[in-house]
C-alpha positions, 0 to 999 in steps of 0.5 A: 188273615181269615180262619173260617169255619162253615155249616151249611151255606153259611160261615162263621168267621172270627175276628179278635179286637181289642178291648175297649176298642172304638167300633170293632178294630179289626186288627190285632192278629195281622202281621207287621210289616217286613222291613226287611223286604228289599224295595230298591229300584233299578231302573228309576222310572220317575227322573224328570218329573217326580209325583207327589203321591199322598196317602190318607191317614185322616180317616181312620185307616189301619193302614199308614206309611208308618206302619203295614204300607211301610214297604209300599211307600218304600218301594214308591219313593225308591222310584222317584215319587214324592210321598208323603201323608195327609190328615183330617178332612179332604178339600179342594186345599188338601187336593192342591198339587196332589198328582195321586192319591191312595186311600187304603182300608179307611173306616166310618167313624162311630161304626167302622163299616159306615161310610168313611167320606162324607158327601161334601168330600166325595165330591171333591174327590170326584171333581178332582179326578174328573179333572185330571187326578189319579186315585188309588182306592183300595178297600178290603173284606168287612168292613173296610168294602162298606166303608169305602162304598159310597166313593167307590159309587161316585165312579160306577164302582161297586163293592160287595163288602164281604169275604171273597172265596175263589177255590178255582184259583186258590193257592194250593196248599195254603189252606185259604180260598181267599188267598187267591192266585191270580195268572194269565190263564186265571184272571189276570187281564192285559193292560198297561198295568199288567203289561209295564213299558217293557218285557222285563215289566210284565206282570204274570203271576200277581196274588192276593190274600183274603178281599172282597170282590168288585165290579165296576162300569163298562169303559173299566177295564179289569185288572184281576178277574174272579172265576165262574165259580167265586163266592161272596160271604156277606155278612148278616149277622154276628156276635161277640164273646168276651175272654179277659182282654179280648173279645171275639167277633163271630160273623155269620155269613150268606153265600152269593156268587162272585161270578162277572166280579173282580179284585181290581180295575182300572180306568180313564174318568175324565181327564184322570185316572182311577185304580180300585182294589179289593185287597189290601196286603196285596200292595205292601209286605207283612209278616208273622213275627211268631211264624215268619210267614209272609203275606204280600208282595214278599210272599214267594210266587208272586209279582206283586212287587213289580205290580205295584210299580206298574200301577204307581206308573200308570197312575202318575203317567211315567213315559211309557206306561201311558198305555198310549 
């Protein structure tokens, strides 16, 4: 999670990594996952068929099913799909049988927010999904949006990659812009995503909890609208300062409009399916073992949960959440 602080028009935003840590690993102060988050399902929406659904760990990811996506891939296989891992380079061999794919906060490899894919792997993807595959892409703030920027481009997708504020939807009380609440009345959109197969799946209230904001091609439909009055921190600057084992990455921010931007959208390309996100704790439950709060589909308030299973349906096109 963010602490920002502000001059200006400017922010600086600080950020502890580890010493001695490859790149800059964002990482340490988040919260763990909380397994303690109850990811049973009722009604099983996978019975005759069951997705094989492969999640990356080959680039980098500071995500894993082992680890902070613990719940997510918990919560998925409890509706019928098949989940599994996929390490190292991703190739037609890799795509071989994979009926949706998740690609969550990857990294470039010498520095963390140049491009995680090489050409020769966007392509496959790109292929692979123009010919009847489902992606699920979720890039978080700088500098995981920079990252993933490039794949996101193959769809028409763009990332802004800084930290996105939208203080008109903020949740009250939480003392965070970026932790942004969004309803029917501020920004969530109709789509079979939202809407479930039922009237016991619709989704009302879904909440995310520090991202960037996105923008995508006119056949996408979105997900989770930003506000008029949404703002970028993009970074352009930064410095670090050393104290014993840690060190503190301060970044000094520009202001951009997010106006006309988003956190999520989803679309047919092709003969497949894709759902890019620009937060990622929005899909999985953590918590602050030191102060026990939760941030993700176990946070109170929201239906995030239920947003998940709906995505995952859409994507692996369970009866009756084709949107048909």
């Amino acid at each position: 999670m963010r602490t920002p602080w502000r001059t200006g028009a400017a922010a600086a935003i600080p950020v502890v990594i580890a010493a001695g840590a490859i790149g800059a690993w964002f990482v340490l102060k988040e919260p763990g996952a909380d397994l303690k988050f109850d990811t049973s399902v009722k009604a099983q929406a996978f019975v005759a068929k069951h997705p094989r659904v492969v999640f990356d760990h080959g680039h980098r990811n500071v995500h894993s099913i082992s680890g902070r996506y613990e719940p997510f891939a918990n919560l998925v296989r409890a509706d019928g799909c098949r989940i599994e891992s996929s390490s190292g380079t991703i190739d037609e061999g890799r795509l071989k049988g994979v009926d949706v794919l998740v690609i969550v906060n990857a990294t470039g490899e010498v520095k963390r927010e140049e491009s995680a894919f090489s050409a020769a792997e966007i392509g496959q993807i790109e292929k692979w999904v123009r010919d009847g595959g489902s992606l699920l892409l979720v890039a978080d703030h700088h500098p995981y949006g920079p990252a993933a920027a490039p794949l996101a481009k193959a769809f028409g997708v763009t990332m802004y990659g800084g930290w996105c504020d939208d203080e008109a939807n903020a949740r009250k009380g939480s003392g965070d812009t970026g932790q942004i609440v969004f309803t029917r009345e501020t920004g969530l959109m109709e789509h079979p995503i939202t809407r479930g197969k039922s009237a016991s799946d619709r989704v009302s209230t879904v909440e995310t909890f520090t991202g960037q904001s996105l923008s995508g091609p006119a056949e996408a439909s979105v997900l989770l609208a930003l506000s008029g009055t949404a703002m970028d921190r993009v970074p352009v600057g930064s410095k670090s300062e050393t104290k014993g084992s840690s060190t503190t990455t301060t970044f000094e921010t520009r202001d951009e409009s997010a106006a006309g931007h988003c956190q999520g959208l989803a679309m047919e390309y092709g003969k497949g399916r894709v759902v890019v996100l620009g937060e990622a704790a929005m899909l999985t439950a953590q918590v602050d073992a030191k102060t026990g709060t939760k941030f993700g589909m176990n946070a109170a308030g929201n239906e995030n949960r239920q947003f998940v299973l709906n995505l995952v349906r859409w994507l692996g096109r369970a009866a009756g959440n084709d949107g048909a």
